[in-house]
KOLPA-356110 format. One line per 4 residues: number of its first residue (from 1); for each residue x, y, z of C-alpha. Coordinates in nm, 2 decimals. Layout:
% KOLPA-356110
NUM	X:Y:Z; ... $
***
This chain:
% KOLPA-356110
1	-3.46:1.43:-6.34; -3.25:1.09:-6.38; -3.16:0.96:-5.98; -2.80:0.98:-6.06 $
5	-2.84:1.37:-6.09; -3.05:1.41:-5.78; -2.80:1.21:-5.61; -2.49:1.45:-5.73 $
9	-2.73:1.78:-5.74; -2.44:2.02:-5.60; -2.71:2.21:-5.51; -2.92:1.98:-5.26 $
13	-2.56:1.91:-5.08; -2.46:2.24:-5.04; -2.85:2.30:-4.86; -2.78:2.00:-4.62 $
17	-2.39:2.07:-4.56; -2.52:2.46:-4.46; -2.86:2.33:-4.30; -2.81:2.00:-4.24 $
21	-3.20:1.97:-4.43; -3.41:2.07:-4.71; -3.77:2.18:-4.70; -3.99:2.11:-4.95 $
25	-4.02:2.51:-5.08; -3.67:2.46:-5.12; -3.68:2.16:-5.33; -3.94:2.35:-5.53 $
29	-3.78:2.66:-5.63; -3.53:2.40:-5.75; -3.70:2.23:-6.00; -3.85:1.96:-5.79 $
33	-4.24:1.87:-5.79; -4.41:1.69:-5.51; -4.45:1.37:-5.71; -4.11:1.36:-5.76 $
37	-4.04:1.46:-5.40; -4.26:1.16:-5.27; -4.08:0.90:-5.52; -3.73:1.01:-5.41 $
41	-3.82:0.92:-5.07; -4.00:0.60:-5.14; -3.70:0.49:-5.33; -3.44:0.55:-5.05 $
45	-3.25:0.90:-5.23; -3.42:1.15:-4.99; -3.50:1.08:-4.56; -3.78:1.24:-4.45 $
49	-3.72:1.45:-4.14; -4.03:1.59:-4.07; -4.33:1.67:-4.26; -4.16:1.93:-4.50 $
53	-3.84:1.84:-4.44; -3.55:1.64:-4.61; -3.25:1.54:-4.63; -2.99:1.33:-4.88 $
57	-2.99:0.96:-4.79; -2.58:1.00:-4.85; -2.57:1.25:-4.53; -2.81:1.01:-4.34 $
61	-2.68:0.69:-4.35; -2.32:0.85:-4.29; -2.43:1.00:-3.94; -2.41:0.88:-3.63 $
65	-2.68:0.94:-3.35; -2.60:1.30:-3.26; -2.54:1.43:-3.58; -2.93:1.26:-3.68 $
69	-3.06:1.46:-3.45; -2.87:1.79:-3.55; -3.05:1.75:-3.89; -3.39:1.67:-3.71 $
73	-3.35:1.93:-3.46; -3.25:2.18:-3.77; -3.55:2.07:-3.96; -3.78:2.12:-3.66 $
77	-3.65:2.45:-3.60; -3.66:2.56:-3.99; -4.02:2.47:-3.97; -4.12:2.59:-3.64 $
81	-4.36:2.94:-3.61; -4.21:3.11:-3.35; -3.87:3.14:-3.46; -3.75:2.84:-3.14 $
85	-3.46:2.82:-3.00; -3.22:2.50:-3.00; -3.20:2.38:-2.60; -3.12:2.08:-2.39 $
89	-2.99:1.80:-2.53; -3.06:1.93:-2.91; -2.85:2.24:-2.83; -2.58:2.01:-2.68 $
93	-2.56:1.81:-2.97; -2.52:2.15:-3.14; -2.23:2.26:-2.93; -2.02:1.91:-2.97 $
97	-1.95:1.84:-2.62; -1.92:1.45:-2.48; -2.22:1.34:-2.29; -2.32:1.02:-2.19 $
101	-2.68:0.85:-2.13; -2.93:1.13:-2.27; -3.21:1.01:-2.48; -3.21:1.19:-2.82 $
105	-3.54:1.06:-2.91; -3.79:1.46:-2.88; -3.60:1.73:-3.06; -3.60:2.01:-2.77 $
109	-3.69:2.41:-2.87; -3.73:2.72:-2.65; -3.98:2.97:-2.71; -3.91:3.30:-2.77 $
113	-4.22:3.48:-2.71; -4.27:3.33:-2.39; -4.60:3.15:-2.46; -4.64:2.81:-2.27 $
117	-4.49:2.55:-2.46; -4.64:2.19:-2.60; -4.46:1.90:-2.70; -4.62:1.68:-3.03 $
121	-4.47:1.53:-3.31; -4.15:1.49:-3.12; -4.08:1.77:-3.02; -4.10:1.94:-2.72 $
125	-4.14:2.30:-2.68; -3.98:2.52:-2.35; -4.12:2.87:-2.26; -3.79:2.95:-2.01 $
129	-3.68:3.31:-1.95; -3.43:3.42:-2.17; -3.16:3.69:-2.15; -2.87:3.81:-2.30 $
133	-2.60:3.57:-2.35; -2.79:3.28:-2.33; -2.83:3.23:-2.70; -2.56:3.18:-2.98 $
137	-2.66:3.23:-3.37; -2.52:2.92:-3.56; -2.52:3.02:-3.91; -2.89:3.12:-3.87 $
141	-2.98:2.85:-3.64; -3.02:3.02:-3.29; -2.89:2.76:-3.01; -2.83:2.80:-2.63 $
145	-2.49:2.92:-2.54; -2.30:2.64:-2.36; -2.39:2.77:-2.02; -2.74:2.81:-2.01 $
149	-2.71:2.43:-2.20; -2.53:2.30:-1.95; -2.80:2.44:-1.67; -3.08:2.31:-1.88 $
153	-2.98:1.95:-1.90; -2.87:1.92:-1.51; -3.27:1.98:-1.49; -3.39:1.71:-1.71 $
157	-3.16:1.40:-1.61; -3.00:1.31:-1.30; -2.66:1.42:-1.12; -2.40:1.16:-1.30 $
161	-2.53:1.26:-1.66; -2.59:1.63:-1.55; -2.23:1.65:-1.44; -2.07:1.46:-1.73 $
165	-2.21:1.74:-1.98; -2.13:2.02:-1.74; -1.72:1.87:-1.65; -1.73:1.83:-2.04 $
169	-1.80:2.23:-2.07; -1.55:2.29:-1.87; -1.31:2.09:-1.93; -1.31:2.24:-2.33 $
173	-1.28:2.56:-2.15; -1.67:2.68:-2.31; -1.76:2.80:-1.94; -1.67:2.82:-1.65 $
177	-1.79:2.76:-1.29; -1.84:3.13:-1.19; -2.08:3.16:-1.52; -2.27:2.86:-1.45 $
181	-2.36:2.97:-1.07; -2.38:3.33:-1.21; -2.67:3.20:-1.44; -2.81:2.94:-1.23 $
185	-2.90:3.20:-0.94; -3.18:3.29:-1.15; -3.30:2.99:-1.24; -3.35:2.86:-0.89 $
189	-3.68:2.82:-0.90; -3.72:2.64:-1.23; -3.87:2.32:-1.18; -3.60:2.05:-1.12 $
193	-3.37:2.30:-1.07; -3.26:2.13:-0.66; -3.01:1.89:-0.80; -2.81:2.14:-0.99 $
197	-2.71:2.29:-0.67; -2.52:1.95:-0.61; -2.37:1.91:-0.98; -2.24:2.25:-0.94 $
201	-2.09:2.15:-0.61; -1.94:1.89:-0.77; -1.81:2.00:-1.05; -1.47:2.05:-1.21 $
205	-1.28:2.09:-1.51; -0.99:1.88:-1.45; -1.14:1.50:-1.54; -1.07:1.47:-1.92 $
209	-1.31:1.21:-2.00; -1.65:1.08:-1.96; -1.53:0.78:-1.73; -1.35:0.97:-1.52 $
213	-1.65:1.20:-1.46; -1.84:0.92:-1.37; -1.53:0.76:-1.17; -1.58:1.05:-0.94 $
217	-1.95:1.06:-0.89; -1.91:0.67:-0.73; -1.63:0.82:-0.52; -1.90:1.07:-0.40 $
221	-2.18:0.85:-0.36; -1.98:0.60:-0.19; -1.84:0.82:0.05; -1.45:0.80:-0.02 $
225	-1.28:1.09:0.02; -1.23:1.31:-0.30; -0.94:1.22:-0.46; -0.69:1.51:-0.71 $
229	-0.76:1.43:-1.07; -0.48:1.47:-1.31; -0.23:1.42:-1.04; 0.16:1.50:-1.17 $
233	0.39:1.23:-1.07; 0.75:1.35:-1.07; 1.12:1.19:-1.04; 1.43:1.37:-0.80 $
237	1.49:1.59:-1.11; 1.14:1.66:-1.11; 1.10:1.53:-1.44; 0.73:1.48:-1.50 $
241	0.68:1.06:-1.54; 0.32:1.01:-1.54; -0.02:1.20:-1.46; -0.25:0.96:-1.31 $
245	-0.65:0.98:-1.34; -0.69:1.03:-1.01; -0.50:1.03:-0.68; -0.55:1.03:-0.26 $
249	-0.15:1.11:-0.19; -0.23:1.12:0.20; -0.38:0.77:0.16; -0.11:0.61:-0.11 $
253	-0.33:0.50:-0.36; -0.42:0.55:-0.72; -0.67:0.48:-0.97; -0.63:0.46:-1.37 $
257	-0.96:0.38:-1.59; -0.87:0.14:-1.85; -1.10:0.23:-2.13; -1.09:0.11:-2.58 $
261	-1.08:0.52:-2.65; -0.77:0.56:-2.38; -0.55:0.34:-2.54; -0.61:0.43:-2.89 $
265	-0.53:0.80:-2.76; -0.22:0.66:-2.63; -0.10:0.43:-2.94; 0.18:0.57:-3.10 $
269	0.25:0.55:-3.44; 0.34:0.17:-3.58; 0.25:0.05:-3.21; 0.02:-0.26:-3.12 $
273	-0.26:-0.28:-2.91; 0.06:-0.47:-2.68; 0.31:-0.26:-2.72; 0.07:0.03:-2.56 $
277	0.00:-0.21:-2.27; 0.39:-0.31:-2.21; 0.43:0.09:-2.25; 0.18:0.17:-1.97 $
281	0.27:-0.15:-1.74; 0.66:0.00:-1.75; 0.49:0.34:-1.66; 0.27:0.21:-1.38 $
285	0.58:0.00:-1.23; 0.81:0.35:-1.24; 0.52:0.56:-1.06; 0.49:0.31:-0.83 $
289	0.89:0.30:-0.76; 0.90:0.68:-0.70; 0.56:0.70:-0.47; 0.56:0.31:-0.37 $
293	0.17:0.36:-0.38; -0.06:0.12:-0.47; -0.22:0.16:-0.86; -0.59:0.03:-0.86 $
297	-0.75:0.00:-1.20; -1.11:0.01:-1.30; -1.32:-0.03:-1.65; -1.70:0.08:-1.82 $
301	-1.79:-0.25:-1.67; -1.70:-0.18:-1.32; -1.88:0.15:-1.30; -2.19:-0.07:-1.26 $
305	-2.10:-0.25:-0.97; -2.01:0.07:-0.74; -2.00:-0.08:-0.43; -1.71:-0.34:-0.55 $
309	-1.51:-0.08:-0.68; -1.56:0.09:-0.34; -1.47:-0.19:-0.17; -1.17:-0.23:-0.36 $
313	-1.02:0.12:-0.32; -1.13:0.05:0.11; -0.88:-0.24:0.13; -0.63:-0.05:-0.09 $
317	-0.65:0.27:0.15; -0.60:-0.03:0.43; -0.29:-0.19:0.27; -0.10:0.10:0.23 $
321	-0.20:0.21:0.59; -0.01:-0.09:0.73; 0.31:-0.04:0.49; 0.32:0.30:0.64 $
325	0.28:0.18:0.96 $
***
């Protein structure tokens, strides 16, 4: 079979736009031998996923990070034993949330006879309890629902990249905070499980954004007081005029993260990168007119120098105290 064909085989793309893979017993009842197999990878055509397991170089090289691992994860799962479960991160890549910081390097797979898991290969193998509703069926691949996902990766990583997934879960409006402490009260005891008390303390659905989920973990670990995401600004009519990232009305102060993905969101059609920033300056001058608070503004880069930003937002809180005054 010529390489042009195997490259176009409608067939082979309609396995790995279902599956995401191939496995080599599907290659075979197609025609394909193992020599043939084994050249097609060597000359670049076909990826190896895992022993027994393929997919088109066209849907490789066209992938970015999470959807890589979907395939792996898929393949892992096609050739696992005991029919395994998508969970933690590889279930959240499933699900198509926004997360931020999680290594995607061991494709992760719950048991579901309960035997003690193993981890090889790259994978790593869970035996957790599960119970109805915890599990979704994907077009024949079985991942965790986005609640017990959500749970699961607050117990492998820390608080900031536990609460990014779970504020992205809400936010989309896949749980909610009831069903997270509704399923978390029986998974108390599962190791690691402490810090989830504190993410689900934390949480809420309101900040839109990765940043601003991480904006208001520095609030917390700073100790500034919580601030109202999303905050409405209005005019006498009460026309609304802006809704700022986050907000401490009491204290007269603002703060707006300046991130590449914001202001793409906020170009317009035939606008400039300048004409967004004259659009949001004009905004930032009116909010300021009707509240006469003070607008701080932070970027990724200042997230990893907390205590400046801190600082910052301190002598903000100060200045507006002495206008008031």
């Amino acid at each position: 079979m010529s390489d042009t064909i195997v490259a176009m085989d409608p067939r082979l793309f309609a396995l790995c736009r279902a599956r995401g893979c191939f496995l080599r017993r599907d290659a075979l009842e197609l025609g394909y031998g193992d020599g043939e197999i084994a050249r097609l990878v060597r000359d670049g055509l076909w990826v190896r996923l895992r022993h027994g397991a393929y997919t088109l170089a066209a849907f490789w090289h066209d992938a970015g990070s999470t959807a890589r691992h979907l395939m792996v994860s898929r393949a892992a799962q096609r050739t696992a034993q005991t029919g395994a479960i998508l969970s933690h991160t590889s279930s959240l890549c499933a699900l198509g949330v926004d997360f931020w910081g999680l290594p995607l390097d061991d494709v992760h797979l719950t048991r579901r006879d309960g035997r003690v898991g193993r981890r090889g290969a790259g994978v790593v193998q869970h035996c957790g309890t599960v119970v109805a509703g915890d599990v979704i069926d994907d077009g024949g691949f079985a991942h965790m629902s986005p609640t017990r996902t959500a749970l699961e990766i607050t117990m492998m990583t820390d608080v900031e990249r536990g609460l990014v997934v779970v504020n992205s879960f809400l936010h989309a409006g896949m749980t909610t905070v009831d069903e997270l402490r509704s399923r978390y009260a029986a998974m108390e005891q599962w190791p690691h499980s402490l810090q989830t008390d504190l993410v689900l303390r934390l949480c809420d659905p309101r900040p839109e954004s990765v940043a601003e989920t991480r904006c208001d973990v520095l609030f917390f670990r700073q100790g500034l007081p919580r601030p109202v995401p999303q905050f409405e600004v209005r005019d006498g009519s009460g026309r609304l005029i802006g809704r700022l990232d986050f907000a401490w009305p009491p204290l007269g102060v603002w703060l707006e993260f300046d991130g590449r993905v914001k202001y793409d969101q906020l170009r317009r059609s035939g606008e400039t990168e300048v004409d967004v920033l004259m659009r949001e300056k004009r905004r930032e001058e009116l909010i300021r007119e009707v509240t006469g608070w003070e607008c701080i503004r932070i970027t990724w880069a200042d997230l990893a120098h907390p205590e400046r930003v801190a600082a910052r937002i301190r002598a903000a809180f100060a200045r507006s105290a002495r206008r008031q005054g």
